[in-house]
C-alpha positions in Angstrom: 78.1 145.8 -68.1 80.6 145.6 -65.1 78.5 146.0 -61.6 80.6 146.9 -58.3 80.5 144.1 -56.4 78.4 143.7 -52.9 81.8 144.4 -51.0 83.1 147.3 -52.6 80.3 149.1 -52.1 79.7 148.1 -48.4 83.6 148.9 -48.4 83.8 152.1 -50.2 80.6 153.7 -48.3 82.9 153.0 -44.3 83.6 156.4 -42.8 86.6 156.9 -41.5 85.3 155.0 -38.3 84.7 152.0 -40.3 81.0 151.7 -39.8 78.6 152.3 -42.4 75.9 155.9 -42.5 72.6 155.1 -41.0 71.1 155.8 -44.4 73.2 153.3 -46.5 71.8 150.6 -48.7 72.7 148.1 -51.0 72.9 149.1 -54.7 70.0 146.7 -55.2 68.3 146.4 -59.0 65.4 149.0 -59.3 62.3 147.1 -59.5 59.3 148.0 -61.6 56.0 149.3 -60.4 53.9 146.2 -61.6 57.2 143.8 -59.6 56.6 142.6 -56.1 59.6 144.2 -53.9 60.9 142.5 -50.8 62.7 144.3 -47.8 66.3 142.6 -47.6 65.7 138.8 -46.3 62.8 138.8 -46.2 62.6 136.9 -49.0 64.7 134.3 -47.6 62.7 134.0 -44.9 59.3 133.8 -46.9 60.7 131.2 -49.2 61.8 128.9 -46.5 59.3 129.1 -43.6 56.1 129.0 -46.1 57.5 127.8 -49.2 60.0 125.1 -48.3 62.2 123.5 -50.7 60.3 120.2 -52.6 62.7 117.6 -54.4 66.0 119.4 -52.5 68.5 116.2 -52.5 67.9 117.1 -56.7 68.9 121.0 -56.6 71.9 119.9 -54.1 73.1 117.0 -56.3 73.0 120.0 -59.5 75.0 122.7 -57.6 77.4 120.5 -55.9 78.2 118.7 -59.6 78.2 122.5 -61.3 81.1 123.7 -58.0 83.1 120.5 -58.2 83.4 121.2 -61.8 84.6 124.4 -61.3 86.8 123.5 -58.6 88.4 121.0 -60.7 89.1 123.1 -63.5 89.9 125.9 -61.5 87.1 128.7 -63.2 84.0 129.7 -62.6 82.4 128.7 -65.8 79.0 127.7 -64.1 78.7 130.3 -61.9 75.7 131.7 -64.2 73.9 128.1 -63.7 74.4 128.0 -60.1 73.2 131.9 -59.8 70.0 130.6 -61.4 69.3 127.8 -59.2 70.0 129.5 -55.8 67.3 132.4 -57.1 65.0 130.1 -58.0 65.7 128.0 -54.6 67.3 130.5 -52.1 70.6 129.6 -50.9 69.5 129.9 -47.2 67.3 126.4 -48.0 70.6 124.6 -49.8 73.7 126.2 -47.7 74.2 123.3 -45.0 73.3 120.3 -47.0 75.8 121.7 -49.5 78.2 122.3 -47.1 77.6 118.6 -46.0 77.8 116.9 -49.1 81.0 118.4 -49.9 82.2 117.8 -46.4 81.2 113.5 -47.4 82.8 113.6 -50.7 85.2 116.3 -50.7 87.9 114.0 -53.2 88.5 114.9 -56.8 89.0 118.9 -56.6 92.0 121.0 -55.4 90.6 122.9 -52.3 92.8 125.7 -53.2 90.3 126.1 -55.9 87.4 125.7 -54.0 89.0 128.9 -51.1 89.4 130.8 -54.1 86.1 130.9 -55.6 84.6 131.1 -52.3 86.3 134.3 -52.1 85.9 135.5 -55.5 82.0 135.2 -54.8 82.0 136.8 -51.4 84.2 139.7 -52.4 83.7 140.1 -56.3 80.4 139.2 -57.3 77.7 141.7 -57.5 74.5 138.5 -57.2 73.5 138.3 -53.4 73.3 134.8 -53.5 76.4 134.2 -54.7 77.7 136.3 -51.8 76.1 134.2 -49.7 77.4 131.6 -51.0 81.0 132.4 -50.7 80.8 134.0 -46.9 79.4 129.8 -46.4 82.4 129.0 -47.8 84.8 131.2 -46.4 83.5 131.0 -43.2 83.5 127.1 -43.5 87.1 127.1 -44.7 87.2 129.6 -42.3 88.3 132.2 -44.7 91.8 131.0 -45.8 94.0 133.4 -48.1 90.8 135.6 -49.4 93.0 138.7 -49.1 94.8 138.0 -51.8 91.4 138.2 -53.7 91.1 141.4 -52.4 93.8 142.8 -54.8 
C-alpha cells in the first residue's frame, strides 16, 4: 500500500495563497473505538513530561548504529527499525542527544547520504516520526539540496 506522504498532503491541500483551510488535518490512521486517541502532540508531550525516557544512552546508541548504517550504504534499509523505536520512545525525547552523538562521531558515512535521507524522511515518508526526524536533520544540516528530493 503506497501512503501520500506527510508533505504532499500539507502541499497539495495550500490554496492559492499558500496557507492551509482552517479545517485541514492530517490524513492521520483511523483509530478504533476501544484505542485511546491523542490530539496531535500531545502525545509527545505526555510521553516526555510524565513518562520520561529510562535507559535512553541504549535507544540512542541503537538508532544512531541503524542511521550510520544506512548512511554508509547509502539506503534506507532500517528505516522500519528505527520507525519502531522512535514510536515506542518518541523522537522528541531522542532528537538532541542524536543530533549530538552524531555531531562527536560524525566519521565513517558520506554526509551526502545522511542530507539525503534526512530529506527523503521529511518530504517522502508518510510515519510522523520519521518526519520529525528528517526536519531535525534538515534543519541541522540546515536543509542542504532537499529540493532535489522534491522531484
Amino acid at each position: 500500500m503506497n501512503t501520500q506522504s506527510i508533505y504532499n498532503a500539507i502541499y497539495e491541500s495550500l490554496n492559492s495563497e499558500g496557507k492551509l483551510s482552517q479545517n485541514f488535518t492530517l490524513p492521520f490512521k483511523k483509530v478504533s473505538p476501544n484505542e485511546l486517541n491523542f490530539m496531535p502532540g500531545a502525545k509527545d508531550g505526555i510521553g516526555i513530561f510524565h513518562f520520561g525516557l529510562k535507559h535512553s544512552e541504549i535507544v540512542i546508541k541503537k538508532i544512531v548504529k541503524l542511521l550510520k548504517s544506512d548512511w554508509k550504504k547509502g539506503n534506507t534499509n532500517s528505516q522500519r527499525k528505527i520507525a519502531e523505536l522512535l514510536h515506542k520512545y518518541g523522537i522528541l525525547s531522542v532528537i538532541d542527544p542524536i543530533l549530538n552523538s552524531i555531531r562527536e562521531d560524525h566519521k565513517g558515512f558520506d554526509v551526502k547520504n545522511m542530507i539525503d535521507y534526512a530529506c527523503r524522511l521529511a518530504f517522502h515518508t508518510e510515519d510522523e516520526e520519521l518526519v520529525k526526524l528528517g526536519i531535525g536533520f534538515t534543519i541541522w544540516g540546515r536543509g542542504n539540496n532537499c529540493t532535489r528530493t522534491l522531484e
